[in-house]
C-alpha positions in Angstrom: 13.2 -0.5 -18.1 9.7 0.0 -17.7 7.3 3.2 -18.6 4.9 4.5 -16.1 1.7 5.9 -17.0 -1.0 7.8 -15.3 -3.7 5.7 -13.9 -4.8 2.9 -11.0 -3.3 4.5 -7.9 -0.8 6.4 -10.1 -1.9 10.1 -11.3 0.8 12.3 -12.1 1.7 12.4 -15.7 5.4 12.9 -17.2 6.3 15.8 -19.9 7.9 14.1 -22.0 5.5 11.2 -22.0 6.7 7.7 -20.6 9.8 8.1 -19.6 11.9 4.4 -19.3 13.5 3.8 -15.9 14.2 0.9 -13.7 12.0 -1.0 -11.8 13.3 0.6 -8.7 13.0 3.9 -9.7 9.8 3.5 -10.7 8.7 2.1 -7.2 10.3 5.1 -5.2 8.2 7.5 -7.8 5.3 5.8 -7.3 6.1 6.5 -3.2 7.1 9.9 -3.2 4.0 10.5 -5.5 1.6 9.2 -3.0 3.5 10.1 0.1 4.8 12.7 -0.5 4.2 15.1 -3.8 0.4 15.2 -3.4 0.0 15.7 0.3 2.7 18.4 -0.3 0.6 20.4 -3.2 -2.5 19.8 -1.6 -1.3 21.2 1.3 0.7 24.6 -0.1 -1.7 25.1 -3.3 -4.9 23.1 -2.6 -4.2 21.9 -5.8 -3.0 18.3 -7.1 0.0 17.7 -9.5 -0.8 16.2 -12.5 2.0 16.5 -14.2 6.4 15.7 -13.5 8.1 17.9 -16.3 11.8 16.7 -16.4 14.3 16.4 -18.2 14.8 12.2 -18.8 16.1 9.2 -17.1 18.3 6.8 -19.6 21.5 8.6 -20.8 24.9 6.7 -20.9 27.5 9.4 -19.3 29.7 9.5 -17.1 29.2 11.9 -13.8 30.0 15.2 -14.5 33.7 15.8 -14.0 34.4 12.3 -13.5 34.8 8.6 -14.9 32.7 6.8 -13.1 29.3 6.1 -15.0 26.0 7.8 -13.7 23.1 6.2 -12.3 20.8 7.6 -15.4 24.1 5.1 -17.8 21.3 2.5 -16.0 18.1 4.5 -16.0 18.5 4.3 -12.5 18.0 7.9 -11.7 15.2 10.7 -13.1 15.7 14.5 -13.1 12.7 16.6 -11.9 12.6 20.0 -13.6 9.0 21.2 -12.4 5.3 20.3 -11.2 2.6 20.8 -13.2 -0.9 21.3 -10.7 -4.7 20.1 -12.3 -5.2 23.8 -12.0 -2.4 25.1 -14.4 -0.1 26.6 -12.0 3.6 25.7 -12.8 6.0 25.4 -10.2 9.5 25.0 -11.7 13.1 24.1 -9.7 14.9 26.7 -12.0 12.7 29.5 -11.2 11.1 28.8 -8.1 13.6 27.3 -5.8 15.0 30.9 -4.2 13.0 32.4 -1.8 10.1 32.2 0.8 6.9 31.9 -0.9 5.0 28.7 -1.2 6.8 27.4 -4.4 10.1 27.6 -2.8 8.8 25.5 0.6 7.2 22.8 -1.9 10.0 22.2 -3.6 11.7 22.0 -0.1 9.5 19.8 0.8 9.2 17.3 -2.2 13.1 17.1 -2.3 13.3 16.3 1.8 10.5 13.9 1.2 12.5 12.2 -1.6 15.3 11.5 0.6 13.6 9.2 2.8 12.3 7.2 -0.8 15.4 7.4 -3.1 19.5 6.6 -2.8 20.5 10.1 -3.7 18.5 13.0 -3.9 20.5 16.2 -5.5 19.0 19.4 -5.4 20.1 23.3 -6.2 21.6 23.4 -2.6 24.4 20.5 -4.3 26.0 22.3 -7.1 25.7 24.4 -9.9 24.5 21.4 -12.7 21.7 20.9 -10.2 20.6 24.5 -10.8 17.4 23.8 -12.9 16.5 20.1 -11.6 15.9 17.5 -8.9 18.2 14.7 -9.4 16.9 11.5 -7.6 18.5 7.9 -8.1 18.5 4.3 -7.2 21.9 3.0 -6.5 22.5 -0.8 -5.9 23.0 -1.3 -1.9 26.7 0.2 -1.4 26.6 2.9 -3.6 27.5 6.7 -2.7 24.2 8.0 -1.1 23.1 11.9 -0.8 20.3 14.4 0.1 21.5 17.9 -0.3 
């Protein structure tokens, strides 16, 4: 695994602080950072992130009602609970993901973008156990793939 911190062309922050992942997980980050999550807040807040709060990577489980291990048994996969902007505003999936206003169409918009950038992207709209969180993985080539 490897630990990303803020700086060089990277400069969102993680809460908790350096989170280990795979090398693959940390490339589509790095992506959707740039490509996707700044343009995004700049656009609907005028604001930057500078921080991803979530809620880990590595954890040896299986998938929820299943055998089969998860992607995070790898720390292949990261789960996005909120956005923190340089100007204090929180924007969190648990309490911002219903309804029109601007939080709601950012997170929209961060989670379509991811699904160009990672194998599976699982959002609120996928089940229940996504209520509170992003859910976005790196799968070997063959793997099940999602964005929902």
């Amino acid at each position: 695994a490897v630990r990303l911190d803020p700086g060089g062309a990277r400069a969102i922050g993680f809460d908790p602080a350096k989170p280990g992942m795979a090398c693959s997980v940390a490339a589509a980050l790095s992506m959707w950072e740039w490509n996707v999550v700044q343009p995004a807040a700049l656009r609907h807040f005028g604001s930057r992130v500078a921080t991803f709060e979530h809620f880990g990577t590595y954890n040896c489980r299986p998938i929820a009602g299943s055998t089969h291990l998860s992607q995070h048994s790898y720390a292949r996969a990261i789960n996005i609970a909120g956005f923190v902007l340089a100007d204090g505003r929180r924007i969190t999936v648990a309490r911002d993901w219903r309804g029109e206003d601007e939080k709601a169409a950012f997170l929209r918009e961060v989670r379509d973008g991811a699904c160009g950038l990672f194998s599976t992207t699982l959002s609120p709209d996928y089940n229940a156990a996504h209520h509170d969180h992003l859910h976005l993985d790196e799968q070997p080539r063959g793997g099940w793939r999602a964005c929902r």
